[in-house]
N, CA, C and O atoms as CSV, one atom per row, in Angstrom:
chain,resi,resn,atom,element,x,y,z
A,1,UNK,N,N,21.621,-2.584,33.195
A,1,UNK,CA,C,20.422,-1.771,33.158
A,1,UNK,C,C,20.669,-0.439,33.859
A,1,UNK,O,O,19.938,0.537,33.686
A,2,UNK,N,N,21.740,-0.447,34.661
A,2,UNK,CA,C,22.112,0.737,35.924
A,2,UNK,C,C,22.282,1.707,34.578
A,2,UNK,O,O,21.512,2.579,34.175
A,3,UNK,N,N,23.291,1.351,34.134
A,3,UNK,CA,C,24.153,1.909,33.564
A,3,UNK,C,C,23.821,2.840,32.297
A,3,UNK,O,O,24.432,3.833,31.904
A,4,UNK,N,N,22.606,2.191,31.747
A,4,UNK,CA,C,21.772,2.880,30.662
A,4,UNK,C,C,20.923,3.619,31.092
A,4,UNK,O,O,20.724,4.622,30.406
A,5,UNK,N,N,20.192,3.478,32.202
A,5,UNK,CA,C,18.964,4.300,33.254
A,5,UNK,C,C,20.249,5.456,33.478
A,5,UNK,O,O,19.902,6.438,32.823
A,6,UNK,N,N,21.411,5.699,34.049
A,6,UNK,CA,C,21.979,6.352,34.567
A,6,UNK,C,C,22.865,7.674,33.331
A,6,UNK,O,O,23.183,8.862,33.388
A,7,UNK,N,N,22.954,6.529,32.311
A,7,UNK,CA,C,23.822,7.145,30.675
A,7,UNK,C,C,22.221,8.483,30.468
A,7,UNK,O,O,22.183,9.711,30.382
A,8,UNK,N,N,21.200,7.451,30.463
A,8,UNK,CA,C,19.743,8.436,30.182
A,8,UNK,C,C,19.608,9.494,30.415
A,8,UNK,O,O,19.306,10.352,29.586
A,9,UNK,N,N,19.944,9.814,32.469
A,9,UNK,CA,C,19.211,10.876,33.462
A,9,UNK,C,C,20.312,12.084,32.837
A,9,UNK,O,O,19.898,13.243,32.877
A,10,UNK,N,N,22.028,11.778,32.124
A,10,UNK,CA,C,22.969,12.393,32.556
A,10,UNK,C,C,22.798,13.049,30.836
A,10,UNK,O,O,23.123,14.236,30.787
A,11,UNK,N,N,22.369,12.482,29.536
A,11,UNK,CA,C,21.922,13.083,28.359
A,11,UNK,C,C,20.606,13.614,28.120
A,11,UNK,O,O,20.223,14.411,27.262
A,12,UNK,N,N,19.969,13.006,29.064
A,12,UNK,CA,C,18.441,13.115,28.631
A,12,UNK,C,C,17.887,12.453,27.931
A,12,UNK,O,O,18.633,11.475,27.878
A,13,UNK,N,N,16.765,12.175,27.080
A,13,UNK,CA,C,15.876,11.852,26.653
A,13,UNK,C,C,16.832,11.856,24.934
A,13,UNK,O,O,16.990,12.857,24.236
A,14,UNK,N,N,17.249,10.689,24.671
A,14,UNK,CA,C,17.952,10.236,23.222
A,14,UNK,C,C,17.089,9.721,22.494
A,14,UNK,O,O,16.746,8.611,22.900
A,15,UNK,N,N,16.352,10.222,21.153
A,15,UNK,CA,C,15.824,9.432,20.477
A,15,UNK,C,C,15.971,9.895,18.930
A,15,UNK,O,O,15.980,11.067,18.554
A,16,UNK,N,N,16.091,8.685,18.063
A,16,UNK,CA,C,16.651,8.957,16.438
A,16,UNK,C,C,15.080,8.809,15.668
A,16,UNK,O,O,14.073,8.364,16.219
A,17,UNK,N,N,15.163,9.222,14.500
A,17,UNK,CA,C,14.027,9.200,13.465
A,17,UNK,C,C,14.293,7.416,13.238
A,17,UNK,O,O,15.189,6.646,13.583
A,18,UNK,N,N,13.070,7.278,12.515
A,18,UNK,CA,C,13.148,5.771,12.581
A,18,UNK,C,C,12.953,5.817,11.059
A,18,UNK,O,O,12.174,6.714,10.736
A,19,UNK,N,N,13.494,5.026,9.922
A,19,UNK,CA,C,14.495,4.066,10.503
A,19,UNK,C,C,15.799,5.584,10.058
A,19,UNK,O,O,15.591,6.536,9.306
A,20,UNK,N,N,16.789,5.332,10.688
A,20,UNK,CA,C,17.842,6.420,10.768
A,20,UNK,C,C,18.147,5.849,8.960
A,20,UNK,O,O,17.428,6.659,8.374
A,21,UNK,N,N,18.529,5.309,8.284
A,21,UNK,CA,C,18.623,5.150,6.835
A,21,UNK,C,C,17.657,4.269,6.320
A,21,UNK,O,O,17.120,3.541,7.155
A,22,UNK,N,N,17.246,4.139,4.952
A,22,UNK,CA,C,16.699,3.119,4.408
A,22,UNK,C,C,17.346,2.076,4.106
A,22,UNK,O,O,18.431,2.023,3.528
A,23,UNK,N,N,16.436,0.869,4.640
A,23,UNK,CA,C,17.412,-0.336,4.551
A,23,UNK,C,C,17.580,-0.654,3.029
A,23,UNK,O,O,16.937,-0.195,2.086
A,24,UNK,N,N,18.454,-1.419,3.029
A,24,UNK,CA,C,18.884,-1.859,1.317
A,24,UNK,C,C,17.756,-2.626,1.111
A,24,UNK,O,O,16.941,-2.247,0.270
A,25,UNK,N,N,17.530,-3.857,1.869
A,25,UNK,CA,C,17.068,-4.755,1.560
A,25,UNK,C,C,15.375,-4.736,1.415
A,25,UNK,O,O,14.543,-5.606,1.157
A,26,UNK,N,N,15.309,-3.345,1.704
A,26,UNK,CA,C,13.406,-3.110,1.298
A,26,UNK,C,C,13.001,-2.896,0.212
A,26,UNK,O,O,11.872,-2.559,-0.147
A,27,UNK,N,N,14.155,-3.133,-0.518
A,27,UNK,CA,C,13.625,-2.649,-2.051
A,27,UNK,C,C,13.347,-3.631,-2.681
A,27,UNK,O,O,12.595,-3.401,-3.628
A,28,UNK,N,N,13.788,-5.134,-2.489
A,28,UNK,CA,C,13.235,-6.198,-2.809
A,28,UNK,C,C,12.174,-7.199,-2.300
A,28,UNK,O,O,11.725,-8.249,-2.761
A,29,UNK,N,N,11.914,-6.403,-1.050
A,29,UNK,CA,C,10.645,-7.001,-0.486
A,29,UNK,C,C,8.580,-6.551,-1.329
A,29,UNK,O,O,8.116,-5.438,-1.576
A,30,UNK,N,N,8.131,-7.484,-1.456
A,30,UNK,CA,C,6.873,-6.795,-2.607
A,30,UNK,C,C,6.285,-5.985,-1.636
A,30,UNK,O,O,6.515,-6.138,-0.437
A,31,UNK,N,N,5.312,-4.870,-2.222
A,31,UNK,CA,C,4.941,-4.111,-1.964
A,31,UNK,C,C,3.459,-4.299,-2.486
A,31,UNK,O,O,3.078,-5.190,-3.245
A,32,UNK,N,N,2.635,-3.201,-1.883
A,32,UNK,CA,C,1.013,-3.013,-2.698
A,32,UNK,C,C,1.141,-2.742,-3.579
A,32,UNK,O,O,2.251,-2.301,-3.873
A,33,UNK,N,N,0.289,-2.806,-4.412
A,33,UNK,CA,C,0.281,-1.966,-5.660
A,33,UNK,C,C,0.003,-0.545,-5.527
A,33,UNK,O,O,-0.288,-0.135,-4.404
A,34,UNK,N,N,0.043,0.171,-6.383
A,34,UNK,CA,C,-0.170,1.390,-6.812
A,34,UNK,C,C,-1.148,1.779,-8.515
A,34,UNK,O,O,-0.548,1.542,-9.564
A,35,UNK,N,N,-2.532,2.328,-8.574
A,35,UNK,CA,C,-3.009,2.537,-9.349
A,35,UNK,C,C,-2.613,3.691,-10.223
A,35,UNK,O,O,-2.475,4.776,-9.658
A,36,UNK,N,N,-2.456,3.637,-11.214
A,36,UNK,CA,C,-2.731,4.449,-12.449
A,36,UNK,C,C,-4.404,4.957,-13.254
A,36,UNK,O,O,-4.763,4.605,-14.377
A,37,UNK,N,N,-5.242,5.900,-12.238
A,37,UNK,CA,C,-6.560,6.046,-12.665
A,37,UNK,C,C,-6.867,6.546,-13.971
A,37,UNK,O,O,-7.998,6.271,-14.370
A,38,UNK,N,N,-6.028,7.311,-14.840
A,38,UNK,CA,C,-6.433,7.304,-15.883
A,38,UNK,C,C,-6.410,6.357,-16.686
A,38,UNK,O,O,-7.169,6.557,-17.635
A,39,UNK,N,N,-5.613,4.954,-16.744
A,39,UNK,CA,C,-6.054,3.707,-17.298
A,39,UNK,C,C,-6.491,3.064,-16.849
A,39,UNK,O,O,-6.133,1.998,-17.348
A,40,UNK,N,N,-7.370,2.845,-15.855
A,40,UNK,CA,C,-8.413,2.212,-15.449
A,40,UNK,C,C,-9.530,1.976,-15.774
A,40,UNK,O,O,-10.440,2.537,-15.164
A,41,UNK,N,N,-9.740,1.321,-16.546
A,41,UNK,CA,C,-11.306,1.329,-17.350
A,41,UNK,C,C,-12.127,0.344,-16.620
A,41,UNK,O,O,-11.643,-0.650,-16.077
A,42,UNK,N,N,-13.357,0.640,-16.620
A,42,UNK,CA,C,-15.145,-0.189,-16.292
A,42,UNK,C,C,-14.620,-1.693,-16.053
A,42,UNK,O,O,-14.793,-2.549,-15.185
A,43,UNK,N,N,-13.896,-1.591,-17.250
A,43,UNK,CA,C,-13.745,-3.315,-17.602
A,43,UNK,C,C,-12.289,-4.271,-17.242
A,43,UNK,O,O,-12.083,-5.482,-17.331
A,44,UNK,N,N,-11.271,-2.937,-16.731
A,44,UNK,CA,C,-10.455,-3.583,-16.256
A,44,UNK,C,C,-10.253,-3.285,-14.764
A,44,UNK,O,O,-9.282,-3.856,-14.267
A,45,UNK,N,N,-11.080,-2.392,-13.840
A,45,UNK,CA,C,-11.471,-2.973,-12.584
A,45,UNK,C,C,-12.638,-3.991,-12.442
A,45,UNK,O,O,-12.636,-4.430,-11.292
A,46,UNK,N,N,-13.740,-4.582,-13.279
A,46,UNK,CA,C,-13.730,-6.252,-12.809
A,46,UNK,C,C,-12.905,-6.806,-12.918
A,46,UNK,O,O,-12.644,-7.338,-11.839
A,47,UNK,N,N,-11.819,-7.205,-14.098
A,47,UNK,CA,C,-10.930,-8.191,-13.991
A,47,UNK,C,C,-10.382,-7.626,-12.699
A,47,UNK,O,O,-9.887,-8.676,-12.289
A,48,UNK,N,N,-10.124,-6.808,-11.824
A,48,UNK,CA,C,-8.892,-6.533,-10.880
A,48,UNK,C,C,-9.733,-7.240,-9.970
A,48,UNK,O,O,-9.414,-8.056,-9.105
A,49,UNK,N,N,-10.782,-6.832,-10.275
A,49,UNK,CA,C,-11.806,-7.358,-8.402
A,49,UNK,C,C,-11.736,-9.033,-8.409
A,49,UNK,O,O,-11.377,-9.849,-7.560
A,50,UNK,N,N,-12.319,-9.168,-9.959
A,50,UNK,CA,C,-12.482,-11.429,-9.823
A,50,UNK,C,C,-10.919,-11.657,-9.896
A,50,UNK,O,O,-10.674,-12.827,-9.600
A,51,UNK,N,N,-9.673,-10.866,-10.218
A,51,UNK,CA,C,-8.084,-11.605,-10.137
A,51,UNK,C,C,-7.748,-11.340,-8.628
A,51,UNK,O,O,-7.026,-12.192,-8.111
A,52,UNK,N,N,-8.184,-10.223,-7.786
A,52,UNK,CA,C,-7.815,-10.703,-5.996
A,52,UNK,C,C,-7.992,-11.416,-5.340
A,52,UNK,O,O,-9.157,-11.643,-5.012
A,53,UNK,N,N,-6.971,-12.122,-4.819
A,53,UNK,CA,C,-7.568,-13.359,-4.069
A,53,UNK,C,C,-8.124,-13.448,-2.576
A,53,UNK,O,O,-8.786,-14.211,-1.872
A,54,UNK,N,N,-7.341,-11.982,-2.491
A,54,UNK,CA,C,-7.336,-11.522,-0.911
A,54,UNK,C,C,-8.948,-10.534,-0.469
A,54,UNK,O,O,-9.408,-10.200,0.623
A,55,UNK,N,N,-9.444,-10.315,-1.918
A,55,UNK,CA,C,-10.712,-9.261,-1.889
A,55,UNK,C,C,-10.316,-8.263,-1.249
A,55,UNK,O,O,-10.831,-7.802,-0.230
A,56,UNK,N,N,-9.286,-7.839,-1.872
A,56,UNK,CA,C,-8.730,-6.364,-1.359
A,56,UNK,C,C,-9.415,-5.002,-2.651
A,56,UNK,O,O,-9.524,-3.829,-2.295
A,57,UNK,N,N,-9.681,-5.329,-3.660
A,57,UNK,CA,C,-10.333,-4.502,-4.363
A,57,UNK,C,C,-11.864,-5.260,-4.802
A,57,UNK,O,O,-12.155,-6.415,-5.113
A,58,UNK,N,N,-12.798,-3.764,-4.628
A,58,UNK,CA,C,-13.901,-4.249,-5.093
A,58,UNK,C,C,-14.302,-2.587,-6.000
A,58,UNK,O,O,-13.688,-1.549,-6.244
A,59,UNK,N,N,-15.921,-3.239,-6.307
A,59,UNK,CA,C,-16.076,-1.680,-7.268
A,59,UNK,C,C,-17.281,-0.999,-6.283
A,59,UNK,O,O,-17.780,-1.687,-5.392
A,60,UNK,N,N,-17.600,0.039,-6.451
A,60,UNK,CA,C,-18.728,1.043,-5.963
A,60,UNK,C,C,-18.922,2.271,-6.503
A,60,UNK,O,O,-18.452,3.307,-6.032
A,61,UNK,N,N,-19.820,2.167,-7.797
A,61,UNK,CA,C,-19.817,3.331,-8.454
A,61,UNK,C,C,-18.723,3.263,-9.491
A,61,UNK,O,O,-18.228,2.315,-10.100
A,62,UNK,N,N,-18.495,4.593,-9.502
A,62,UNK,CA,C,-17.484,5.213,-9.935
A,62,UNK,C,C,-15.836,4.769,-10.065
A,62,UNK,O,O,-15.055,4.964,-10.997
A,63,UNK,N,N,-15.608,4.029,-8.624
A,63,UNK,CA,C,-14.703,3.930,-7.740
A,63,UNK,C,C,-14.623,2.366,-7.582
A,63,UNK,O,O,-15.441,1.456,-7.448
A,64,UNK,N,N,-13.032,2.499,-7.672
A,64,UNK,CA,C,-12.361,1.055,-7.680
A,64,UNK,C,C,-11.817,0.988,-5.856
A,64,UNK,O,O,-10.801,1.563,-5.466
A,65,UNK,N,N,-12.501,0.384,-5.178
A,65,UNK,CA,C,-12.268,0.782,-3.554
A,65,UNK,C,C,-10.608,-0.280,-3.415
A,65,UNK,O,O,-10.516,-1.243,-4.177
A,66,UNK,N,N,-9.683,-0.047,-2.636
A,66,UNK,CA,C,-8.332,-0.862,-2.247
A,66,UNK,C,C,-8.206,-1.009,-1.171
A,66,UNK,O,O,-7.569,-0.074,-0.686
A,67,UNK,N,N,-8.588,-1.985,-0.231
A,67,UNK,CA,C,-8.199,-2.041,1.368
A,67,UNK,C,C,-6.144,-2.815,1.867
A,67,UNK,O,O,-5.624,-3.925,1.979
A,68,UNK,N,N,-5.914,-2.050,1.936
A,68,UNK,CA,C,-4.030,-1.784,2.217
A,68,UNK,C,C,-4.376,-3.125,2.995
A,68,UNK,O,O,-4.008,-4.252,2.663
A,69,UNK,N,N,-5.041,-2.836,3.932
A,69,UNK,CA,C,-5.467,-3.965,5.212
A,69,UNK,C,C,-5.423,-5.922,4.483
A,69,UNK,O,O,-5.143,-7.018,4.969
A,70,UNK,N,N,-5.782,-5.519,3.404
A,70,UNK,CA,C,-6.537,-6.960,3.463
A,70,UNK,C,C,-5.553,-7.561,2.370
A,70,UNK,O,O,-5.317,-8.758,2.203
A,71,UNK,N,N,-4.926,-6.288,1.524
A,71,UNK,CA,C,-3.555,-7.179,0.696
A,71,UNK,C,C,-2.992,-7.722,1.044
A,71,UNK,O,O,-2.572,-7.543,2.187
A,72,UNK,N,N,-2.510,-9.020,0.081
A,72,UNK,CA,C,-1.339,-9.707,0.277
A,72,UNK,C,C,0.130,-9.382,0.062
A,72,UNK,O,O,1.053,-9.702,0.810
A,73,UNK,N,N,0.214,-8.644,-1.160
A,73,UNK,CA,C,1.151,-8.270,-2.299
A,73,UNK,C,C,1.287,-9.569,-2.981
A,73,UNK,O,O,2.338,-10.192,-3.126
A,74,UNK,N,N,-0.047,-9.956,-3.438
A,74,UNK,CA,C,0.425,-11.390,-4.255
A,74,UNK,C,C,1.295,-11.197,-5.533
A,74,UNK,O,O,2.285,-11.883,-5.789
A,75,UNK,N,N,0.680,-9.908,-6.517
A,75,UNK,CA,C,0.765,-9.153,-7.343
A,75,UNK,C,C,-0.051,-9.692,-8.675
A,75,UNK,O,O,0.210,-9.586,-9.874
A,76,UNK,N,N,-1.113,-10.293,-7.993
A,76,UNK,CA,C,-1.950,-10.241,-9.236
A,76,UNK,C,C,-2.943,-9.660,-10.005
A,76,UNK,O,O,-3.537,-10.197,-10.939
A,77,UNK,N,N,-3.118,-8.411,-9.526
A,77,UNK,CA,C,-3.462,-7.698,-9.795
A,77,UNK,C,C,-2.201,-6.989,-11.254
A,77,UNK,O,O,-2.341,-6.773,-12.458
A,78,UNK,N,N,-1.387,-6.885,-10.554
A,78,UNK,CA,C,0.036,-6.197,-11.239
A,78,UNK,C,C,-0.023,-7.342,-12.714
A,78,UNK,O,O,0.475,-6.906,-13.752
A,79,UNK,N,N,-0.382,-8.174,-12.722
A,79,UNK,CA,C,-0.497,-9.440,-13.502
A,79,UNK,C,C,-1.088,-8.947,-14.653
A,79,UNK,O,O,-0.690,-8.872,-15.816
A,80,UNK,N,N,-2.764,-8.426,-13.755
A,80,UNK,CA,C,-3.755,-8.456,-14.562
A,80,UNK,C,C,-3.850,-7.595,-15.563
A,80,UNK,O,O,-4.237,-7.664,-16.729
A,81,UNK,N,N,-3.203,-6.354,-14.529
A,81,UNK,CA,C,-2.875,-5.273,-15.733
A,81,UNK,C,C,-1.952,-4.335,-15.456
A,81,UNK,O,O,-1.964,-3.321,-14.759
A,82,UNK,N,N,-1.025,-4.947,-16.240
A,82,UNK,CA,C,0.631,-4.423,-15.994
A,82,UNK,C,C,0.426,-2.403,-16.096
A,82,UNK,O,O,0.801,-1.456,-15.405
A,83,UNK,N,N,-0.181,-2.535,-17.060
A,83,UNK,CA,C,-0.494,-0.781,-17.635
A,83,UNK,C,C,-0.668,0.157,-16.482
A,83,UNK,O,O,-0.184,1.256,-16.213
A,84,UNK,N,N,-1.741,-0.849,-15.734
A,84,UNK,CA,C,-2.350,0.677,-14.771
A,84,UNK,C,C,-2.224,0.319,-13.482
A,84,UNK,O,O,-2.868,0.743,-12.522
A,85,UNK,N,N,-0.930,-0.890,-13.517
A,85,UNK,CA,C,-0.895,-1.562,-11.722
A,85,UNK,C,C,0.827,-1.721,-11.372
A,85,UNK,O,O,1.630,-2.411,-11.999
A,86,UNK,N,N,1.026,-1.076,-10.481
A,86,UNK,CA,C,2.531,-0.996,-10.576
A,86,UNK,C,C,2.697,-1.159,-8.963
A,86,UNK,O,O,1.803,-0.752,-8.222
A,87,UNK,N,N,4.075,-1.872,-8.360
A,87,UNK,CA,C,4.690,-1.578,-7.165
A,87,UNK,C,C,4.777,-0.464,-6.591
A,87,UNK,O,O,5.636,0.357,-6.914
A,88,UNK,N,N,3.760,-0.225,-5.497
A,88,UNK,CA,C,4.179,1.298,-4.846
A,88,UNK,C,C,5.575,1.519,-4.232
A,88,UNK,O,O,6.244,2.552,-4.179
A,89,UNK,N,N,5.858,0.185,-3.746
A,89,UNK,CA,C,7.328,0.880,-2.938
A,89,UNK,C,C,7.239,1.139,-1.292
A,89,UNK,O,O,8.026,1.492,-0.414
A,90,UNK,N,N,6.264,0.878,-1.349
A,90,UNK,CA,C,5.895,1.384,-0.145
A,90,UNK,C,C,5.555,-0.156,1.196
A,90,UNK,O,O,4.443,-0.684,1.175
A,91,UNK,N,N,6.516,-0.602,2.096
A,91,UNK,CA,C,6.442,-2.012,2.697
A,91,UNK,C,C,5.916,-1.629,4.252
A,91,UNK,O,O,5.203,-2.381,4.916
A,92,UNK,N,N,6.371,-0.407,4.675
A,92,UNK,CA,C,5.668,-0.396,6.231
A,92,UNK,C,C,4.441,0.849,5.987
A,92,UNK,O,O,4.671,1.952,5.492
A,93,UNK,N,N,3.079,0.350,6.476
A,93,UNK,CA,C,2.072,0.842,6.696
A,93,UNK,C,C,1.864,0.921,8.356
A,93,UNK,O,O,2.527,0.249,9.146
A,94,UNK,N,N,1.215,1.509,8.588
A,94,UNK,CA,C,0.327,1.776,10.169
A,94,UNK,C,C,-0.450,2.916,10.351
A,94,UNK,O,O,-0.370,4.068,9.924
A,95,UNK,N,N,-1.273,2.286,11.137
A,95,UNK,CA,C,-2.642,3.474,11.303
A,95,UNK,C,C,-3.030,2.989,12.352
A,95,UNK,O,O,-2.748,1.820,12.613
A,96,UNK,N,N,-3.831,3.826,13.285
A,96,UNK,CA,C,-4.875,3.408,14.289
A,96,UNK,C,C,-6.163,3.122,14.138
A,96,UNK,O,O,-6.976,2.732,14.977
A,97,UNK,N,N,-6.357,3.470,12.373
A,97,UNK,CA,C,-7.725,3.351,12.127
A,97,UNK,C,C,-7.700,3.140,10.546
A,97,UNK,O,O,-7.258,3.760,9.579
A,98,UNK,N,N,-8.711,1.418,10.872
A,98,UNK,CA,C,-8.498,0.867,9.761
A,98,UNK,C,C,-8.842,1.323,8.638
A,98,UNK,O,O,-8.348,1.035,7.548
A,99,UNK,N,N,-10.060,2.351,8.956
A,99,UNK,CA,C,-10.788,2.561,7.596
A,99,UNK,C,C,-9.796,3.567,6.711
A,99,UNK,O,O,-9.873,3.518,5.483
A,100,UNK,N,N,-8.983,4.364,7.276
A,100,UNK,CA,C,-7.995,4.431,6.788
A,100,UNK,C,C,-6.828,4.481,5.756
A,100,UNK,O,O,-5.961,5.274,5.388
A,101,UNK,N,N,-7.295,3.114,5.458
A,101,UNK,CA,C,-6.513,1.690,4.506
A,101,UNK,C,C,-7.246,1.668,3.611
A,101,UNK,O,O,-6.674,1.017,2.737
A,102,UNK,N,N,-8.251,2.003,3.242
A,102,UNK,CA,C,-8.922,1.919,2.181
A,102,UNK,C,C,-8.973,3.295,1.331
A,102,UNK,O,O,-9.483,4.341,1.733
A,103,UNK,N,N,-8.371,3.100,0.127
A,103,UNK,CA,C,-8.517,4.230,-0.535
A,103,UNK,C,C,-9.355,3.757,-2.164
A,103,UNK,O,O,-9.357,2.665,-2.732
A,104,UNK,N,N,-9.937,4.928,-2.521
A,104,UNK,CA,C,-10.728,5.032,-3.950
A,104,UNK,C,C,-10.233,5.457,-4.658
A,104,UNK,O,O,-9.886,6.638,-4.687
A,105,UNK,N,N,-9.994,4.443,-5.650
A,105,UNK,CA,C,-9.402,5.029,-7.346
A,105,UNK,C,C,-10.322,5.418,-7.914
A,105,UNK,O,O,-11.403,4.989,-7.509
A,106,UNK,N,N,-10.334,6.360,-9.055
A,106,UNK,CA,C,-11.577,6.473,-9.711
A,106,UNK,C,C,-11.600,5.940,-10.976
A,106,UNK,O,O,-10.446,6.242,-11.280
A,107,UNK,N,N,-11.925,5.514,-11.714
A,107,UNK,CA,C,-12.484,4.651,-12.972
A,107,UNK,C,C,-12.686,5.512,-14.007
A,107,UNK,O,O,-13.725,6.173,-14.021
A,108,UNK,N,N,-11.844,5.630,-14.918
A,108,UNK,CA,C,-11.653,6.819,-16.287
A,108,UNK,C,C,-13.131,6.467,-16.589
A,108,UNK,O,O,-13.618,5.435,-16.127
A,109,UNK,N,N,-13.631,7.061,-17.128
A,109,UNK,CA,C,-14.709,6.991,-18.123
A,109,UNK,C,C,-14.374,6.664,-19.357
A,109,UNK,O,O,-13.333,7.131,-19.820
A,110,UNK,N,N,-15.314,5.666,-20.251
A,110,UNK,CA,C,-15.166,4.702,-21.560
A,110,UNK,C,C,-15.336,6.048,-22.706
A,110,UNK,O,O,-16.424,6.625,-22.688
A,111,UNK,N,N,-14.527,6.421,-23.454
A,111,UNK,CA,C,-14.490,7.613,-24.274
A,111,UNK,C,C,-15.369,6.666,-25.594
A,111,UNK,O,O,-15.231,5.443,-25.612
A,112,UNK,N,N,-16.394,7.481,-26.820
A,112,UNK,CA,C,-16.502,7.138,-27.303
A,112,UNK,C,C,-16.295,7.343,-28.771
A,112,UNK,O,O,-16.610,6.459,-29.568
């Protein structure tokens, strides 16, 4: 412990970006999904809301709401609808504030 307290006082203050490379192995770990809002239709955010198991998507309005927080990455959503639901890629999240985590897709409108 001397020896690192002492390596410290004589460089100073050492610190790397985190993570210094991307690991290999994060690319096979699942991820959230990621929406595609222009194929999102009325009718295929209910199926997204009754296929979560985790009630990570619900509807309000306009808006297909996604809480990051409350996913699993089961991927059934990705299931439900391959078209407009894809792997973000994305495995480490953090925030200090949950609300945060919730983001709004918006819901194409039914063309007629």
């Amino acid at each position: 412990m001397a020896f690192w307290f002492a390596r410290g006082v004589r460089r100073g203050v050492v610190t790397t970006r985190y993570p210094k490379a991307p690991e290999p192995v994060g690319s096979t770990f699942p991820t959230p999904p990621a929406f595609r809002p222009g194929l999102l239709t009325p009718q295929l955010a209910e199926a997204l809301e009754s296929a979560c198991p985790s009630r990570a998507l619900w509807r309000e309005g306009a808006l297909l709401l996604f809480d990051l927080g409350r996913c699993t990455t089961c991927g059934e959503c990705a299931r439900v609808a391959p078209e407009a639901v894809r792997p973000s890629g994305v495995f480490e999240l953090a925030t200090r504030e949950p609300s945060r985590l919730v983001k709004g897709i918006p819901i194409a409108a039914v063309r007629r």
